[in-house]
N, C-alpha and C positions, 0 to 999 in steps of 0.2 A: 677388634675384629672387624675386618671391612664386609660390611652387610649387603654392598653393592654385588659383590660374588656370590654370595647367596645366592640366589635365583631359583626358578624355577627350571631353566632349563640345565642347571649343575645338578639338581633334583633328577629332572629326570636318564641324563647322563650316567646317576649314578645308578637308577634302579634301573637301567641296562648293565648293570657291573662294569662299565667303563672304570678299568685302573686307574686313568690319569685325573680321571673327575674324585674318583673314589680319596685319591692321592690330596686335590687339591684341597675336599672336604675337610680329608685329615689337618693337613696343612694349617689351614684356615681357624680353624675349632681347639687343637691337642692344647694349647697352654690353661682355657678355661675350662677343658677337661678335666684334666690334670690337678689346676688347680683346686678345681672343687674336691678331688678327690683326698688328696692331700693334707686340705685342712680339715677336710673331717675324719680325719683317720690318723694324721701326724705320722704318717710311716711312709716312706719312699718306695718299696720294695711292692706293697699292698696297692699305691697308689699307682702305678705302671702296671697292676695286671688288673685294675678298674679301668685306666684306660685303653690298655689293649682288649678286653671285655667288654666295653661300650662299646669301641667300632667295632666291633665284629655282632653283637646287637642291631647298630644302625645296619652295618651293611646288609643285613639279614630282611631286618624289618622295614626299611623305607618303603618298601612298596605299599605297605601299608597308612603309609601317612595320608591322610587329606588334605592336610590345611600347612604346605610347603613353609607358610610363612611364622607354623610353629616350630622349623623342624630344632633351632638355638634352645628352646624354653626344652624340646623335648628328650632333647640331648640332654640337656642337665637334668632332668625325671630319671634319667636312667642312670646315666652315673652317678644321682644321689644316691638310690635302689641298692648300686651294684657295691656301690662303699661300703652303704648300711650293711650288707650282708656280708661281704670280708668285715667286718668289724664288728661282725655280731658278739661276739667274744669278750672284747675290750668295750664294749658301749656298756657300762655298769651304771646307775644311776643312784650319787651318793642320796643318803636320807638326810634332808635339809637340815632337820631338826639336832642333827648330830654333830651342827657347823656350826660356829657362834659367824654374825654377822660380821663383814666384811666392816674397818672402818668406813663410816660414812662423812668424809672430808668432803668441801665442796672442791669439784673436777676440773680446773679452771684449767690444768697444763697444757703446753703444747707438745705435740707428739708427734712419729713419722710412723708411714705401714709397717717399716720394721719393725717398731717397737710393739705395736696395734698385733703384726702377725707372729711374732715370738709370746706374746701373751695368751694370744688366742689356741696355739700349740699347748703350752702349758693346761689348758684347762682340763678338769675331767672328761674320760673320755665321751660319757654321757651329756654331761653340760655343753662338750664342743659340741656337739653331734645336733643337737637341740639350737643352741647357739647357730650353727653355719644355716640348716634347713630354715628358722625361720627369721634372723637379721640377717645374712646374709642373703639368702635365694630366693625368700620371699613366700616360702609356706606358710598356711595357716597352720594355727599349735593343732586341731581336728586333721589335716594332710597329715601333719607331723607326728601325733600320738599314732597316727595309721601304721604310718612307715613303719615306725621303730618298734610298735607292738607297748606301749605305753598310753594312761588316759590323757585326756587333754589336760586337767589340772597338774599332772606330772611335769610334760612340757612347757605349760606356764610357770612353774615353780622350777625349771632348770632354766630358762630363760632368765629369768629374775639371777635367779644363784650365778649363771653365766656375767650376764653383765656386772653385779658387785663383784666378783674375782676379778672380769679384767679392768674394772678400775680400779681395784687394788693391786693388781699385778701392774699396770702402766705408771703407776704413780711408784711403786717400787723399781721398774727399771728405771724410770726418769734420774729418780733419786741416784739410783746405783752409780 
């Protein structure tokens, strides 16, 4: 995303509801919308009405931002939010204890996104869910228990569980 467009003054473009700025934001932003969405839900259909729900959020709320130069991080607040909640349903959170451990081979393979984002689809929907908020986006497991209505030891024990499936799962498509 070119961050040089950003600005403050597309910021403030847009909370005059200027379309074309409105348009450009969209522009700019929908892939790692999108994508956030996507991989925390694994559903196309769910994921397109997060992100048509997001901007229609942003367009709502920008006036309210302060600090312009959050507006990327604040984006993705919301469409984590707005996942979480279409996926309230499907976010189940297996009982660890009821899993025998993942082999634990040493991980030495090589691998492509493909392989890395077909794995990560596969996982439970709860593990994903736990998995993308805090390796990928960068929440704390306390953010993360927030979100999802789960304790913090939960999240670090789906985290865990996350990561040995998709090294078990990577090393099985490698194989494959």
């Amino acid at each position: 995303m070119n961050q040089i467009q950003l600005n403050k003054e597309l910021i403030k473009q847009i909370i005059a509801q200027d379309r074309k700025a409105q348009f450009q934001l969209f522009e700019l932003t929908k892939r790692m919308v999108y994508s956030l969405a996507f991989r925390m839900l694994n559903n196309e259909d769910l994921a397109h009405d997060v992100l048509q729900e997001t901007y229609v959020e942003v367009f709502q709320q920008i006036k309210n931002l302060k600090h312009p130069e959050a507006l990327v991080s604040w984006m993705k607040t919301i469409t984590a939010r707005k996942a979480i909640k279409a996926g309230k349903k499907q976010f189940e959170f297996d009982q660890l204890d009821q899993h025998p451990d993942p082999i634990d081979n040493q991980f030495d393979s090589w691998f492509d996104g493909e392989i890395l984002d077909q794995a990560i689809r596969e996982l439970p929907p709860g593990a994903r869910a736990v998995f993308m908020l805090v390796a990928v986006e960068g929440y704390t497991h306390k953010e993360t228990a927030n979100l999802l209505g789960i304790t913090e030891s939960t999240s670090k024990s789906q985290l865990n569980y996350a990561k040995k499936l998709l090294k078990t799962r990577i090393k099985n498509l490698i194989n494959a």
